[in-house]
Structure formats: structure tokens, C-alpha cells
VEXLO-644178 format. One record per atom (N, C-alpha, C): x, y, z; residue in one letter. Coordinates in steps of 0.001 Angstrom, whole numbers, padded with zeros to 6 digits, always signed. Layout:
// VEXLO-644178
XYZA/...
// end
This chain:
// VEXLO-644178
-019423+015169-001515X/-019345+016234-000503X/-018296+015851+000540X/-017415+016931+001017X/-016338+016573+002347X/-016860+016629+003015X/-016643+015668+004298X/-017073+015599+005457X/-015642+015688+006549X/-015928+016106+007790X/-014581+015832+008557X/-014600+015552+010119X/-013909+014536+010055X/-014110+014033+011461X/-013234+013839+012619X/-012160+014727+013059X/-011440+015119+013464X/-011383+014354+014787X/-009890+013454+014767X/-009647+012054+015533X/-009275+013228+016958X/-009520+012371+017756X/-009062+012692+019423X/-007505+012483+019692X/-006602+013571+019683X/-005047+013119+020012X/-004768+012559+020780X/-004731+010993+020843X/-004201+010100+022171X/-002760+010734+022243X/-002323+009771+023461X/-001388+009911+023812X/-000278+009246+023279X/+000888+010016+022747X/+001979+009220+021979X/+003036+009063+022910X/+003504+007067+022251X/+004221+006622+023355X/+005850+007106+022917X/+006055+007264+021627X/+007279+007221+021607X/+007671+007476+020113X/+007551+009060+020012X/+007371+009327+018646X/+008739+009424+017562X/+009926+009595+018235X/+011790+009578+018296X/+011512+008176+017798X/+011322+007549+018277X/+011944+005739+018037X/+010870+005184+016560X/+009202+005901+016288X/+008530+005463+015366X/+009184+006197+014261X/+009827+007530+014222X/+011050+008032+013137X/+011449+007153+012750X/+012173+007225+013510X/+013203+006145+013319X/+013492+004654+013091X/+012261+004486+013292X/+012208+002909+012662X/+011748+003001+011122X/+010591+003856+011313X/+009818+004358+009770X/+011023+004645+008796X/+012256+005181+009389X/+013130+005696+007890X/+013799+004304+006773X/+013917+003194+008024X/+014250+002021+007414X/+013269+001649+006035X/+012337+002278+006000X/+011553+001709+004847X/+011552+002418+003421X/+012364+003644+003302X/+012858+004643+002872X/+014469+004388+002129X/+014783+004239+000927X/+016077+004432+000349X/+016544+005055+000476X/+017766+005194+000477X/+019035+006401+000330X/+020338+006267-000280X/+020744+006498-000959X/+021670+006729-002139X/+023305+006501-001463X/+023323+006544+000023X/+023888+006195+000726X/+024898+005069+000886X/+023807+004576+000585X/+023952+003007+000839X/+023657+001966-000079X/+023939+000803-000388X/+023563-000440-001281X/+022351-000786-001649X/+021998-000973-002777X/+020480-001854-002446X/+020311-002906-001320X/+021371-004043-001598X/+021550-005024-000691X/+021443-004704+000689X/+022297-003478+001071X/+022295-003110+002894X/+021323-002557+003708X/+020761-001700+002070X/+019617-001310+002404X/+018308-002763+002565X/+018704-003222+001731X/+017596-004260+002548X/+017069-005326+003601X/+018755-005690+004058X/+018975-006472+005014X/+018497-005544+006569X/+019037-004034+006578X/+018411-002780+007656X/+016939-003167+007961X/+016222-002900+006416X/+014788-003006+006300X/+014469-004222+006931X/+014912-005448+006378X/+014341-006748+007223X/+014741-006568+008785X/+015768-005981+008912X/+015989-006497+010645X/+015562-005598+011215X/+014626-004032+010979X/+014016-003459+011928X/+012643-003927+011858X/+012119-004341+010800X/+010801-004824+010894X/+010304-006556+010804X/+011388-007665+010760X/+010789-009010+010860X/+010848-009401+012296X/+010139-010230+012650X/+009686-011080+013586X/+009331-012365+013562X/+009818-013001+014062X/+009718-014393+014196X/+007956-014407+014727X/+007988-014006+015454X/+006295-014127+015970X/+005119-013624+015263X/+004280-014408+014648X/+003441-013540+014204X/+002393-013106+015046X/+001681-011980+015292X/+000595-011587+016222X/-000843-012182+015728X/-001748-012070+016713X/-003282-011939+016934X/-003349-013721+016504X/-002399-014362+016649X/-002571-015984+016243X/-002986-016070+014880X/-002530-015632+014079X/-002496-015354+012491X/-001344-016713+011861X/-001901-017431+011304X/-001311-018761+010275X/-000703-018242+009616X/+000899-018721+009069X/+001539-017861+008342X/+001834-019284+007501X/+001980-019485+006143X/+002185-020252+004855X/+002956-019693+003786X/+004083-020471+003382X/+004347-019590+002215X/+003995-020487+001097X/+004093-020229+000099X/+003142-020444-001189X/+003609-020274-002399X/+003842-020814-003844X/+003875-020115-005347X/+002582-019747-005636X/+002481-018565-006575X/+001459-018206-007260X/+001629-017886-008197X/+001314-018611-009525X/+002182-018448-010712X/+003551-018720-010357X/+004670-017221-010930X/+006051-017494-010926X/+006458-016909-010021X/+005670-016140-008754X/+005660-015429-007690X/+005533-016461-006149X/+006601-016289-005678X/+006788-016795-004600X/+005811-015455-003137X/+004956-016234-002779X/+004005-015007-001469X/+004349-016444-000229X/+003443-015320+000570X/+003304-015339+001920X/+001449-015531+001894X/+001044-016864+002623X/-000406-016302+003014X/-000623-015723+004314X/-001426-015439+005096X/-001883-015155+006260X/-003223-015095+006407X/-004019-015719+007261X/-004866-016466+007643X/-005283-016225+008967X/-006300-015027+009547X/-006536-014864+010605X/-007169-016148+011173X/-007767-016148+012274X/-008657-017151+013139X/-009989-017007+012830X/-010582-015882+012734X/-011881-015464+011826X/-011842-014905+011012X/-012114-014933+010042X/-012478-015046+008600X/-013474-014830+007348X/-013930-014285+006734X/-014693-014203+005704X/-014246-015244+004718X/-014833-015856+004387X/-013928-017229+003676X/-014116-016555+002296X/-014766-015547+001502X/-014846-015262+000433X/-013751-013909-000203X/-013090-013465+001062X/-012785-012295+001113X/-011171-012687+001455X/-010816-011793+000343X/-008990-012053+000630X/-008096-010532-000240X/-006758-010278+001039X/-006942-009570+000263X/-005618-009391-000103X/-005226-008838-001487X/-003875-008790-002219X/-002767-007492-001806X/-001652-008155-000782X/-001224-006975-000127X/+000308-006551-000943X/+000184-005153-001295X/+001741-005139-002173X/+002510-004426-001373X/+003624-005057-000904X/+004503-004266+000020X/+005234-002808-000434X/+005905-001788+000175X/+006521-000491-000205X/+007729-001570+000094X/+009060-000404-000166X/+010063-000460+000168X/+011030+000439-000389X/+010463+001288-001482X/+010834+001955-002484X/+011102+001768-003746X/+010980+000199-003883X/+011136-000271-005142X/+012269-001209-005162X/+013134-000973-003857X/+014285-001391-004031X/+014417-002793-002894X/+013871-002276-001866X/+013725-003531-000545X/+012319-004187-000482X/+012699-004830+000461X/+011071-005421+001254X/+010894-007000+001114X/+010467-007337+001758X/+010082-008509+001388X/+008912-008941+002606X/+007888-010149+002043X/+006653-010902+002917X/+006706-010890+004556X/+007904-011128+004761X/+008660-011715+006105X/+008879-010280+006788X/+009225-009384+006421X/+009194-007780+006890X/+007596-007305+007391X/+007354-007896+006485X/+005435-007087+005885X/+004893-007677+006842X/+005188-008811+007256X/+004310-010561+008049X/+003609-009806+009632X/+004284-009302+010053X/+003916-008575+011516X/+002775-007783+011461X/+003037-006659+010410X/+002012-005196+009941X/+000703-006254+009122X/+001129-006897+008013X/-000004-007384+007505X/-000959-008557+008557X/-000168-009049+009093X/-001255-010323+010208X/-002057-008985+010900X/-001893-008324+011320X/-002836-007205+012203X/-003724-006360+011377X/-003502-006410+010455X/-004270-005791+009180X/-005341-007214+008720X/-004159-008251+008327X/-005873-009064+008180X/-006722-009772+009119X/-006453-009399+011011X/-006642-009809+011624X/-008282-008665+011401X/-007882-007902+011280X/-008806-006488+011630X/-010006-006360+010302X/-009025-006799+009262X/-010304-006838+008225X/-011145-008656+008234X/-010723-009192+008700X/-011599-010832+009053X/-011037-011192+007573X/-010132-011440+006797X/-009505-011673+005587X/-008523-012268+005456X/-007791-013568+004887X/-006927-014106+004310X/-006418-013008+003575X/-004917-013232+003775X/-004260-011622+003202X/-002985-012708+002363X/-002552-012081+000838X/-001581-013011+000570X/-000393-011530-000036X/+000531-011745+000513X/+001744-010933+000203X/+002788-011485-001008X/+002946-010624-002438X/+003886-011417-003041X/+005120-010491-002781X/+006146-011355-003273X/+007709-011301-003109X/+008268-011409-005049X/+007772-009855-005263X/+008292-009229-006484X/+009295-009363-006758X/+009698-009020-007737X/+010771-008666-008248X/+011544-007207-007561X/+012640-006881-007440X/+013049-005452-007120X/+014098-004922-007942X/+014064-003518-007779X/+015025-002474-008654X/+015916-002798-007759X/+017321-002391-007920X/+017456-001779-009671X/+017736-002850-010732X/+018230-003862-009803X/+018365-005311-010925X/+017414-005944-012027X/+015957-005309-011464X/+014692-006059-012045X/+013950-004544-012255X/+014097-003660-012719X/+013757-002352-012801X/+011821-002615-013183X/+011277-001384-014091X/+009803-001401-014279X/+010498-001837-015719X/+009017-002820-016400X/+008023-003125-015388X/+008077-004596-014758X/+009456-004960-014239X/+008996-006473-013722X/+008061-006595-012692X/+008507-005515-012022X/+007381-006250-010440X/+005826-005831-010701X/+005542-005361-011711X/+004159-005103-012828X/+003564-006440-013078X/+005102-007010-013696X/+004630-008193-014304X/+004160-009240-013454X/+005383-009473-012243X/+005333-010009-011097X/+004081-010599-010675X/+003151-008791-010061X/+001855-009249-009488X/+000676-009159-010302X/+000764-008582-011929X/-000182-009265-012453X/-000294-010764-012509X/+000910-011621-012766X/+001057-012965-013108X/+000289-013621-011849X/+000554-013182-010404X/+000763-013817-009547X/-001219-013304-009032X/-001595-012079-009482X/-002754-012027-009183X/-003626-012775-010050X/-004018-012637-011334X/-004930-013358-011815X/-004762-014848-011972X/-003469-015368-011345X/-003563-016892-011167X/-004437-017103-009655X/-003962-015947-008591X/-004841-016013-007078X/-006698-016067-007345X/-006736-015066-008611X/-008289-014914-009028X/-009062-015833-009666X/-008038-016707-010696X/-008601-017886-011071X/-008926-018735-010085X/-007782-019009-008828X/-007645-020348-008015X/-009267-019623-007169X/-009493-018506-006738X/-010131-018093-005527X/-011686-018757-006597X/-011996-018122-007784X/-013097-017924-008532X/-013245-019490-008539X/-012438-020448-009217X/-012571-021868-009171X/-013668-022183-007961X/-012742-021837-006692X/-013095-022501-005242X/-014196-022251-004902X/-014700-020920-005586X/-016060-020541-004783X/-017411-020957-005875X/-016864-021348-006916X/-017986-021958-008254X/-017804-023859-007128X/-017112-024102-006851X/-016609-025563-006450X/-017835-025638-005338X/-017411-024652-003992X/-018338-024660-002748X/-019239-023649-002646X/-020123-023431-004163X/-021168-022800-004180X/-021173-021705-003402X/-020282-020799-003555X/-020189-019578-002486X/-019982-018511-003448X/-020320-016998-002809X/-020529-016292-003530X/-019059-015527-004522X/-019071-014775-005320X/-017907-014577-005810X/-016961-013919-005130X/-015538-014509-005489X/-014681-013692-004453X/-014496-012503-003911X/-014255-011619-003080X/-014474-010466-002527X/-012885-010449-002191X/-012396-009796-003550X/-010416-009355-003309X/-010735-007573-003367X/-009590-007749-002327X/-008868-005944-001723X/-008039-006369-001904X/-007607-005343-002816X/-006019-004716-003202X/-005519-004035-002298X/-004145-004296-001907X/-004000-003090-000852X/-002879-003063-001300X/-001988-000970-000667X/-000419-001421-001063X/-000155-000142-000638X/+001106-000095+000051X/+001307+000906+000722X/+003111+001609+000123X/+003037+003159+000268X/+003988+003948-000423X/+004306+003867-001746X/+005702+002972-002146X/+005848+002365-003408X/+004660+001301-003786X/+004652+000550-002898X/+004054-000588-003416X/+002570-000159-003842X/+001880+001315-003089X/+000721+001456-003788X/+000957+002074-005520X/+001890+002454-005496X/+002129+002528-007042X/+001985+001798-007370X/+002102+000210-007713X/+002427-000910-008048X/+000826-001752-008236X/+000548-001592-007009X/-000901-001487-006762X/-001925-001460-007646X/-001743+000099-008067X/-002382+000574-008668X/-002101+000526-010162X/-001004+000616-010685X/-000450-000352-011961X/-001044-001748-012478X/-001093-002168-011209X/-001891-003423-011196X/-003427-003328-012134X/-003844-002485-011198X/-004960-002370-011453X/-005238-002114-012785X/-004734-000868-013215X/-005033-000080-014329X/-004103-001325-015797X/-003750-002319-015407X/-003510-003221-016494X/-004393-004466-016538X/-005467-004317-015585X/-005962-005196-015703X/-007353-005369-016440X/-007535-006506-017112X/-009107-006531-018208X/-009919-005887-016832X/-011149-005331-017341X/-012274-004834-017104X/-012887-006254-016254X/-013058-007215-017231X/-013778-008770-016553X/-012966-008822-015116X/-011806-008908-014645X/-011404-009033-013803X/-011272-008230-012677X/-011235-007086-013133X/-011372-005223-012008X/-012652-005504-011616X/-013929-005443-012592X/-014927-006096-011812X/-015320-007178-010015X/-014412-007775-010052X/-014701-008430-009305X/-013836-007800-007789X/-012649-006672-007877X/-012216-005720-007028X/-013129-005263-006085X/-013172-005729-005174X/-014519-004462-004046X/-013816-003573-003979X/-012628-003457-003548X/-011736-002309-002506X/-010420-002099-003056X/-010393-000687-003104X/-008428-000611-002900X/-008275+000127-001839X/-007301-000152-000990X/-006849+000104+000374X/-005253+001188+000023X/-004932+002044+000163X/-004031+002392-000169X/-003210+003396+001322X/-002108+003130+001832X/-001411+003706+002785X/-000559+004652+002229X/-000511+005618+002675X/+000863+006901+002353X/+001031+006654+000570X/+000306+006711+000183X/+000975+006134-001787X/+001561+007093-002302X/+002177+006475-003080X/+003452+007151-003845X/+002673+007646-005230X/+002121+008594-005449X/+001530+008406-006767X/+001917+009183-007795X/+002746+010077-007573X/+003828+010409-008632X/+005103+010606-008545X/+006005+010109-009070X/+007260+010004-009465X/+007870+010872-010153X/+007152+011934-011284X/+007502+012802-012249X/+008058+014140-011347X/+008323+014968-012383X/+008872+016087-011835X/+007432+017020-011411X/+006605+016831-011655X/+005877+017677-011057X/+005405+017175-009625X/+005671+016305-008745X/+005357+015728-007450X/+006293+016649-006414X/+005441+016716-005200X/+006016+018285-004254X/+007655+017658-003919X/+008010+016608-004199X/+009320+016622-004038X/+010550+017129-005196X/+009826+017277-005919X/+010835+017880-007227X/+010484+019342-007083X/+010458+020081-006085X/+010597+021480-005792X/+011733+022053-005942X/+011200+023554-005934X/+012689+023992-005865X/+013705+024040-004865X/+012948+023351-003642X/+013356+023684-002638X/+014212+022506-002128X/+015907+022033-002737X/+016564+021431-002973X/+016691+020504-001319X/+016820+020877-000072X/+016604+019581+000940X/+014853+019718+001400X/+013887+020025+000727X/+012853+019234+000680X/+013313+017659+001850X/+011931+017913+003081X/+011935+016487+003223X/+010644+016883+004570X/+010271+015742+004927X/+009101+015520+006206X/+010152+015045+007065X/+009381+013962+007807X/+010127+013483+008877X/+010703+012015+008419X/+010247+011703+007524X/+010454+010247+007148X/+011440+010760+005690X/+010820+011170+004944X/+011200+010997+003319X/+011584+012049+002882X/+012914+012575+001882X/+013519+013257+001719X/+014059+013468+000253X/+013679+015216-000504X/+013723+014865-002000X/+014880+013909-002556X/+015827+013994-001792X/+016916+013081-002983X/+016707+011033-002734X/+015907+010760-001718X/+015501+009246-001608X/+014767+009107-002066X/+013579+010380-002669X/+012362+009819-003427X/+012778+009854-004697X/+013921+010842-005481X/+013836+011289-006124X/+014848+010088-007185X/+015753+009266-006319X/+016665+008497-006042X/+015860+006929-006239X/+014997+006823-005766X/+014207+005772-005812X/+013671+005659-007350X/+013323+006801-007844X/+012578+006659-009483X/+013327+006534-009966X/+014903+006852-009989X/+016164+006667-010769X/+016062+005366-011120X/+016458+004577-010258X/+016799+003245-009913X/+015221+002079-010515X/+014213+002892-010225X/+013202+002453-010494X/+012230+002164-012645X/+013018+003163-012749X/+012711+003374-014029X/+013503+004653-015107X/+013488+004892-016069X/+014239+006357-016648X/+013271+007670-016718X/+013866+008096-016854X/+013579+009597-016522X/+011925+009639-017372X/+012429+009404-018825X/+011243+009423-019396X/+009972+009323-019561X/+009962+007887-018499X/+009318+007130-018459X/+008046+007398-017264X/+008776+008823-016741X/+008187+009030-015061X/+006436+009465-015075X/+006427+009879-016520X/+004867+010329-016599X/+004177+008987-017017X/+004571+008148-017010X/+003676+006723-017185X/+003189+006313-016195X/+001416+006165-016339X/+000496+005902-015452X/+000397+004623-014585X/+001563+003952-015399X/+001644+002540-014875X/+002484+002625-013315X/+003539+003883-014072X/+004413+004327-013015X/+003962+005563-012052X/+003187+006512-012186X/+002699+007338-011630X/+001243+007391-011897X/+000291+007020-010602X/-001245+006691-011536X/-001478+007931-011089X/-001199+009337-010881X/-002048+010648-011188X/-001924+011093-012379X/-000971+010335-013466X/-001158+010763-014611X/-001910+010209-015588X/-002567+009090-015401X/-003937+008147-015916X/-004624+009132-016708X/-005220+008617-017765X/-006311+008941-018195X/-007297+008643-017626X/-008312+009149-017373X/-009744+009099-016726X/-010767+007950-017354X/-010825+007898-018692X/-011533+007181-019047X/-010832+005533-018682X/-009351+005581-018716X/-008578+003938-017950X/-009337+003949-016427X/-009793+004568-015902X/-010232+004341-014845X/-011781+003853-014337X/-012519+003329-015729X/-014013+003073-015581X/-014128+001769-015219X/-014897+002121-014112X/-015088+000704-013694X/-014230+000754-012416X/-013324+001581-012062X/-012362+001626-011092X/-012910+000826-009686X/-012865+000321-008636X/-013353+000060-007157X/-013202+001426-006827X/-013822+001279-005197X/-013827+002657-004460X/-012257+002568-003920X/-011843+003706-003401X/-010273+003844-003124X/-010447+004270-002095X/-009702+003797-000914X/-009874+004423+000608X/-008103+004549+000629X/-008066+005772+001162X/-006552+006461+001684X/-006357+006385+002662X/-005477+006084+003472X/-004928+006542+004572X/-003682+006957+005011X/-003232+008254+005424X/-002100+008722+005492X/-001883+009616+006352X/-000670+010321+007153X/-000787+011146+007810X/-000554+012424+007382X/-001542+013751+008258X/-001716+014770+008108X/+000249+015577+007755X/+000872+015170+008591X/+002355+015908+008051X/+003305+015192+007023X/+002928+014370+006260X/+003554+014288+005184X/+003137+015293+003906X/+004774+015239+003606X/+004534+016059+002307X/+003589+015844+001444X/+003649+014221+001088X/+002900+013239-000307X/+001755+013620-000150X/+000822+014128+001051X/-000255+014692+000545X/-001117+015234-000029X/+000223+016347-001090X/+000051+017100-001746X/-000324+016928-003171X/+000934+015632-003229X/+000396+014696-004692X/-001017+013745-004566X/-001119+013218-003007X/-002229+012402-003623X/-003110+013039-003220X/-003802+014431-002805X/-004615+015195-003374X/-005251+015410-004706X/-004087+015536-005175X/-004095+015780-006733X/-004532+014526-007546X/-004232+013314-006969X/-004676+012052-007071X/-006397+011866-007075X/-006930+012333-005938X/-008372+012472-005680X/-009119+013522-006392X/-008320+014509-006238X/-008796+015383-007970X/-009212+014717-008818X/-008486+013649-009611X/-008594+012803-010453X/-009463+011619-010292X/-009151+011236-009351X/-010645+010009-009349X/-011657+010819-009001X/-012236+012016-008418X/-013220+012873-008621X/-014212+012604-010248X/-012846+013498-010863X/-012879+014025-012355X/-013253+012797-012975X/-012932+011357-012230X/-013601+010223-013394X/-014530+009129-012459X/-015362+009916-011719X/-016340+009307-011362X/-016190+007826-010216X/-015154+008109-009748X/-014548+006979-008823X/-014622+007257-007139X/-015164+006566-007025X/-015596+006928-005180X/-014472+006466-004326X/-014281+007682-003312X/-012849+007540-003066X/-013139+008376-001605X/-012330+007775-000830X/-012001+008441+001099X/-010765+008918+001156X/-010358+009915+001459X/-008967+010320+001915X/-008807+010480+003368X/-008191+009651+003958X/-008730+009108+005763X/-007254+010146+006277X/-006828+011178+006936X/-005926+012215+006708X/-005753+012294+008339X/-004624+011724+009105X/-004357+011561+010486X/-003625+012419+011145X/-004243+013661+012088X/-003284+014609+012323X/-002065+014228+012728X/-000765+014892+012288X/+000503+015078+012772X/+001438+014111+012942X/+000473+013383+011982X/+001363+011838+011744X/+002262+011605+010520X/+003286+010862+010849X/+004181+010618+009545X/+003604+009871+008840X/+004829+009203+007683X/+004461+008502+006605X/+004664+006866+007305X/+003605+006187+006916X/+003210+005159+007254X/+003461+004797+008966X/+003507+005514+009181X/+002724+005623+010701X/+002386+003916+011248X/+001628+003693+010705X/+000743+002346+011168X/+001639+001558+011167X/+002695+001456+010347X/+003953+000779+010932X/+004674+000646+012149X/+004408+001211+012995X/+005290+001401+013680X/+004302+001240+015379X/+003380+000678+015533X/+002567-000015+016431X/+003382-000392+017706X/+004730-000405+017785X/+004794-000620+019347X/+005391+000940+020068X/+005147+001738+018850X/+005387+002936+019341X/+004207+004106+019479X/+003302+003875+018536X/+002407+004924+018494X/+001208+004313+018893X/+000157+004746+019486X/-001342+004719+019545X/-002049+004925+018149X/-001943+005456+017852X/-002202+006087+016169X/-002244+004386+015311X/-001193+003656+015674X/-001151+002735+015003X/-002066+002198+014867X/-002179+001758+015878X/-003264+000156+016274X/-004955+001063+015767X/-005349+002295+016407X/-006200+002634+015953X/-006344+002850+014451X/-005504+003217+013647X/-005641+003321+012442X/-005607+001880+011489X/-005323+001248+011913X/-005307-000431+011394X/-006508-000834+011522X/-007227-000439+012950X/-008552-001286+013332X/-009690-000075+012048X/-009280+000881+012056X/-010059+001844+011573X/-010439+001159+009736X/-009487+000743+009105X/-009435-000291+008137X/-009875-001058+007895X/-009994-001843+009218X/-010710-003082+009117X/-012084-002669+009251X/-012557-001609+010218X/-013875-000966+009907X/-014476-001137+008539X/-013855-000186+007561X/-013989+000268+006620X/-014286-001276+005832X/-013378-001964+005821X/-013365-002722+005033X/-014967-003840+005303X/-015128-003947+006341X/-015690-005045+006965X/-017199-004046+007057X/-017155-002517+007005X/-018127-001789+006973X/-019129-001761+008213X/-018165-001668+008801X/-018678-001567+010818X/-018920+000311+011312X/-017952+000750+010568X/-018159+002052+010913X/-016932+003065+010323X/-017474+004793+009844X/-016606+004890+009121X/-015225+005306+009857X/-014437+006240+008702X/-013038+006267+009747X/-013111+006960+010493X/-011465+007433+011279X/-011679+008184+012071X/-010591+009558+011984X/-009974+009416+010527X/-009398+010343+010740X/-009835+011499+010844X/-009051+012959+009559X/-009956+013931+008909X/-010417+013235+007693X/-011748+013332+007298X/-012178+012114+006172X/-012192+013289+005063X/-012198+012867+003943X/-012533+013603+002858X/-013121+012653+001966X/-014565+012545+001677X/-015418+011437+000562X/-015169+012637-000814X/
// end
């Protein structure tokens, strides 16, 4: 049943400059992979990490991550964060700022890997990437907690735009024995189809929100994979079969009310409906795409981060417009 819980419009500090930082995370055909990614790192890294969050970097498997390590902690609970960038940018050290406040909020060791990227490393490396790099994290975590008699690990997947594609690829390649042990998928603004039927392959040729625009999304799957290939669930999980989805974790969304992508991952929740998968669509009025990024500009931010850690930590539910 929908329920809806319609957030209180604080006051926004500076909604011009959260644009505008937000587009950095966004490709464009414009420009290089390379330039495009060096932009991406220098509007979003920081030398400082917040909330006194331990920062480590690490191999896992053949995957070079990032850990992060709040001050309090669930020692059983960690959670697997896959960065966006479009497929093409991003990296741990970008992510390091947004994710320390995220696992500050969920009480969680958060570990970020550093994939592979398009177009040099197209699909499915960065598939391969964080399967390799996850079920070596699941062995090491499962070891530790058979070692100090503690209960079984408690991993959240999380992954935001592209990277929740990826995410969710993840998922849907993974044995059953191992999805099992998934509590949560956390998913921000996700990208969940790529094909021509996603509201950006309209007819309506400059299609765009405030952030994302048909020829960067459309531009991004180029580079990302072939044409053919766009109805693959690995690559677009609204085109899954239902029965790949048994056993699924619950899926919590969060995204804002004025993005386009809503439209697809609607259609997304259609589908985990249709296969029995318990799922939140947390829907933030008048907010862009990934929003929560952009914390020294919006109010929206910080509340929607802590709202996560709610969820996750199960303190109380969200606060956007909810849809169960």
C-alpha cells in the first residue's frame, strides 16, 4: 500500500551553485573522458574528511577501494558503496566526503571500490571489478565474524546514478548463497535503463532536467556498452526477469521529485512489485538529481543523508514523499 509523507520545504541555501556543482557528475560528449574526470575530482575531493571518519585505502581482490570507518559503528554492518560518474569518471577520493557522512549516519564501515571505467574498460569490466572485489569483502567479513563469534555480516549495497546500475548488476550476478546475506540496497537517483525505451530517448530531441540531458545520458550508454546490448539486465535492471530477482533484499530509493529518471525508476518499482520484492521510493520535492551531493549548498542534503541512516539503522521512516 502507498503511503505519503510530504517533507516540510526548508529553506534553500543556494540552489544556482548545487546545479552546478551536480553537473560535474554528468558526461558530455563535449569533452574527454580524461577532462571530464579530472572536473569531476576537483569539484568534489577534499582533503578533509568530515564527522572524524578514518579514511584507509586497501586491495580487495584485484580492486583497489577506499575504507571508511566512522567513530561509532556496528561492527557487523558494512556497507558496499558503488560510485556514479556515468560510467566514465569517479573515483573513492571524489566519493570520500559524500560517503564519510553517509557512513557516519548509517553507524557502518563503508568500503568504496575504484572500478574499472568506460570507454577504455567498457561493460562488463566494472561488473567484473565489483563482483571480484565484493565476494572477496564477503569472504574476509564472514571469516571475521565465524573468528569473533559475532553474528553474520550485515552488507548494504549502495550505489548511486550509474553506479546504481552497476549495483544492481552486482546483485543480479550474484549466487543466491551470497544475496542471502544482503539486508539492504540503498539506491540514489539510479540509472535503471539505458535502452531506448527510458524517458530520455523521447521524441523530444533537447530532453533534459536540471542536471542531465538526453544526449549525456544517451552518450554515456554509447561509450558504456553497444547499442544492442542496452536491453541487458545486467545493464539496465528494469529489464530483469522477475523470477532473477528471488530472494532480492528490500530496495530503498531516494531521489528527487524533478528529475526526469523518475519516470524509469517507477517503472523499476512496477517491477520489483510484480516480483514480490519490498521496496521504498523516498521521492524529495523539487529536488534535482543527486541532490545529497551537494550538502554545502542545500538543506535537503544533510536531511536526506541522515534520513538513510534512519532507514538503515531503522530509527524512523523517511521523510520524503514515500511510496512502500
Amino acid at each position: 500500500m502507498d503511503t505519503e509523507h510530504i517533507m516540510p520545504n526548508p529553506f534553500r541555501d543556494d540552489r544556482k551553485q548545487a546545479i552546478k556543482k551536480l553537473r560535474y557528475l554528468i558526461y558530455s560528449s563535449r569533452q574527454s573522458p580524461a577532462v571530464f574526470r579530472k572536473k569531476l575530482d576537483q569539484a568534489f575531493y577534499s582533503p578533509n574528511v568530515p564527522q572524524q571518519v578514518e579514511s584507509v585505502e586497501m586491495r580487495v581482490g584485484t580492486v583497489f577501494c577506499e575504507m571508511l570507518t566512522p567513530r561509532v559503528y556496528s561492527k557487523n554492518r558494512l556497507i558496499f558503496y558503488v560510485h556514479g560518474g556515468s560510467f566514465v569518471g569517479g573515483t573513492s577520493k571524489a566519493w570520500r566526503t559524500f560517503c564519510a557522512s553517509l557512513a557516519h549516519e548509517c553507524a557502518a564501515r563503508l568500503v568504496i571500490p575504484n572500478y574499472r571505467l568506460a570507454p577504455a574498460f567498457a561493460f562488463p569490466a566494472a561488473v567484473e571489478d565489483l563482483q571480484d572485489s565484493f565476494r572477496e569483502l564477503f569472504n574476509i567479513e564472514l571469516a571475521a565474524a565465524k573468528k569473533d563469534m559475532l553474528l553474520p555480516p550485515e552488507l548494504i549495497i549502495v550505489g548511486d546514478s550509474s553506479g546504481a546500475s552497476l549495483a544492481l548488476a552486482l546483485l543480479l550476478n550474484l549466487r543466491e548463497q551470497i544475496r542471502m546475506h544482503i539486508k539492504q540496497v540503498v539506491l540514489f537517483s539510479p540509472w535503471v535503463d539505458m535502452s531506448s525505451r527510458s524517458v530520455f530517448y523521447s521524441a523530444k530531441k533537447n530532453l533534459a532536467d536540471e542536471i542531465i540531458n538526453a544526449a549525456s545520458y544517451r552518450t554515456s550508454a554509447d561509450l558504456y556498452t553497444y547499442m544492442s546490448n542496452l536491453t541487458n539486465p545486467l545493464v539496465s535492471p528494469v529489464w530483469a526477469d522477475p523470477a532473477n530477482l528471488r530472494n532480492f533484499p528490500p530496495v530503498y530509493i531516494q531521489m528527487g521529485g524533478a528529475e526526469l529518471l523518475l519516470a524509469d525508476v517507477e517503472r523499476f518499482c512496477d517491477l520489483l512489485k510484480r516480483s514480490n520484492v519490498s521496496y521504498t521510493l523516498d521521492v524529495w520535492e523539487n529536488m534535482m538529481h543527486l541532490f545529497q551531493m551537494a550538502d554545502e549548498y542545500l538543506v535537503e542534503s544533510h536531511l536526506a543523508v541522515k534520513q538513510v541512516g534512519d532507514y538503515v539503522c531503522k530509527r524512523s521512516k523517511p521523510g520524503g514523499n514515500v511510496r512502500e
